[in-house]
VOBA-1610 file (N, C-alpha, C; in pm, whole numbers, padded with zeros to 5 digits, always signed):
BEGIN
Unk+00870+01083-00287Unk+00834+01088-00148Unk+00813+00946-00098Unk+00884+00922-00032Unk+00898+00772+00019Unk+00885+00807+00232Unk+00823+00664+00301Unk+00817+00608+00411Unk+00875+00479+00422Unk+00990+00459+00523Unk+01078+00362+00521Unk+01060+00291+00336Unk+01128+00357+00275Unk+01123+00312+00106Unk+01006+00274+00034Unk+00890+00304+00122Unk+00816+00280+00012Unk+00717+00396-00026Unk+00651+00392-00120Unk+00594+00508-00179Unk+00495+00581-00116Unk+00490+00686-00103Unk+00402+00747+00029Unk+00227+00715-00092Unk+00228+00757-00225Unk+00145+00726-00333Unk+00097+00591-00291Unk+00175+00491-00314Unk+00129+00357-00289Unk+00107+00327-00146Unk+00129+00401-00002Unk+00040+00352+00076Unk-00069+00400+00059Unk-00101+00491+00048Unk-00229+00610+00027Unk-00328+00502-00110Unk-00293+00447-00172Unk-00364+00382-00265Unk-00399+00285-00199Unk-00346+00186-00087Unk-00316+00072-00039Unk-00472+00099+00054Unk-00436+00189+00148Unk-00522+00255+00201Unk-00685+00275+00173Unk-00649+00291+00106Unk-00774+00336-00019Unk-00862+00210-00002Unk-00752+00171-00113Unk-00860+00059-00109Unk-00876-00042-00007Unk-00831-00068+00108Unk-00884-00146+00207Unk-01009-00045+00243Unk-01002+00059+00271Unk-01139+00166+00314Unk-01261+00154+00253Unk-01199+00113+00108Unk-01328+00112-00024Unk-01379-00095+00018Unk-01320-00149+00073Unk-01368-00266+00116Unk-01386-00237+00239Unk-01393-00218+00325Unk-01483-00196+00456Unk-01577-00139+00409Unk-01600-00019+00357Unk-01735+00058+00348Unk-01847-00041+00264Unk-01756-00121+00144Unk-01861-00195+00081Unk-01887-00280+00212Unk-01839-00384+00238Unk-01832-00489+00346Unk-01974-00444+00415Unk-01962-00280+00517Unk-02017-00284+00645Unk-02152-00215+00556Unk-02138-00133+00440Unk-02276-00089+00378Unk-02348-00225+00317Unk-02306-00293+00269Unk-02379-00471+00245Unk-02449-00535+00337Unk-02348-00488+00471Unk-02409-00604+00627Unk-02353-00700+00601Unk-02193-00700+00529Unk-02124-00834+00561Unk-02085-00816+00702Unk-02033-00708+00691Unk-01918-00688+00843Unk-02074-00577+00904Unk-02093-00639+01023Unk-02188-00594+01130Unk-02120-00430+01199Unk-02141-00329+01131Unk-02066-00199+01270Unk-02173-00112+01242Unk-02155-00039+01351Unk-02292+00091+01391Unk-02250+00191+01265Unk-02407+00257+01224Unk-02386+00359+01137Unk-02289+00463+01159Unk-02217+00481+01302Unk-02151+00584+01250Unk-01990+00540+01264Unk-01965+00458+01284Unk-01821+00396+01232Unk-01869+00387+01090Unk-01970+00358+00981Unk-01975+00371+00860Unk-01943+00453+00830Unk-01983+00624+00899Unk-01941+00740+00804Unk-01845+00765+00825Unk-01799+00748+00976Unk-01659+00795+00986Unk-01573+00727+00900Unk-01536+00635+00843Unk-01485+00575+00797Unk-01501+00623+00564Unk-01618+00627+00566Unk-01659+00715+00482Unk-01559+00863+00445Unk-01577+00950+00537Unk-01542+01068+00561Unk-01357+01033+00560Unk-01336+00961+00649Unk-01158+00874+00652Unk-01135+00890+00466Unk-01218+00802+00389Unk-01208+00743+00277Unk-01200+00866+00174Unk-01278+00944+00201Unk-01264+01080+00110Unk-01138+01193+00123Unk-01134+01199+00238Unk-00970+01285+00299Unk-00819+01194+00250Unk-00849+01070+00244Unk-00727+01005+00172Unk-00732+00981+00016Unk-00868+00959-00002Unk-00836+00984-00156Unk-00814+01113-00271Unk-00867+01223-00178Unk-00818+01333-00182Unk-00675+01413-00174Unk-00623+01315-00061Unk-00454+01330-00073Unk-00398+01235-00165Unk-00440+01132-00207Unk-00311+01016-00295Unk-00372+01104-00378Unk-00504+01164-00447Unk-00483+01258-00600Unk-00415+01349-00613Unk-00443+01405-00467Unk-00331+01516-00501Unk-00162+01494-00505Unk-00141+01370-00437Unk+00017+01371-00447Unk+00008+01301-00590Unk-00089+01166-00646Unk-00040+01161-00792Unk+00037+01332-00842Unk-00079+01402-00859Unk-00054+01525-00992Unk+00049+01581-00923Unk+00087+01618-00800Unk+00221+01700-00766Unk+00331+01634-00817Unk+00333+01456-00806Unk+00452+01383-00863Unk+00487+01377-00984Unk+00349+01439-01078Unk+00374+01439-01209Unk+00389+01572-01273
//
């Protein structure tokens, strides 16, 4: 499963982890944003890592 050639897996990972650095970032008080761009973003972070697991195991 590919997007313009590249791996729909590897954006979804890509993804990931920029999400997993904002949440650290804005839960630290590096990056200044209101609590609820934290969760939303939170909540973002769980619905995509929920899909790249599930497309890992379907690809395998």
């Amino acid at each position: 499963m590919k997007i313009g050639g590249i791996s729909i897996l590897l954006l979804t990972g890509i993804l990931n982890y920029i999400l997993i650095l904002f949440q650290l970032g804005s839960g630290l008080r590096i990056l200044k944003v209101p609590l609820g761009v934290h969760r939303k973003t939170g909540a973002l972070l769980v619905v995509c890592a929920s899909a790249h697991a599930l497309l890992a195991i379907l690809a395998h």
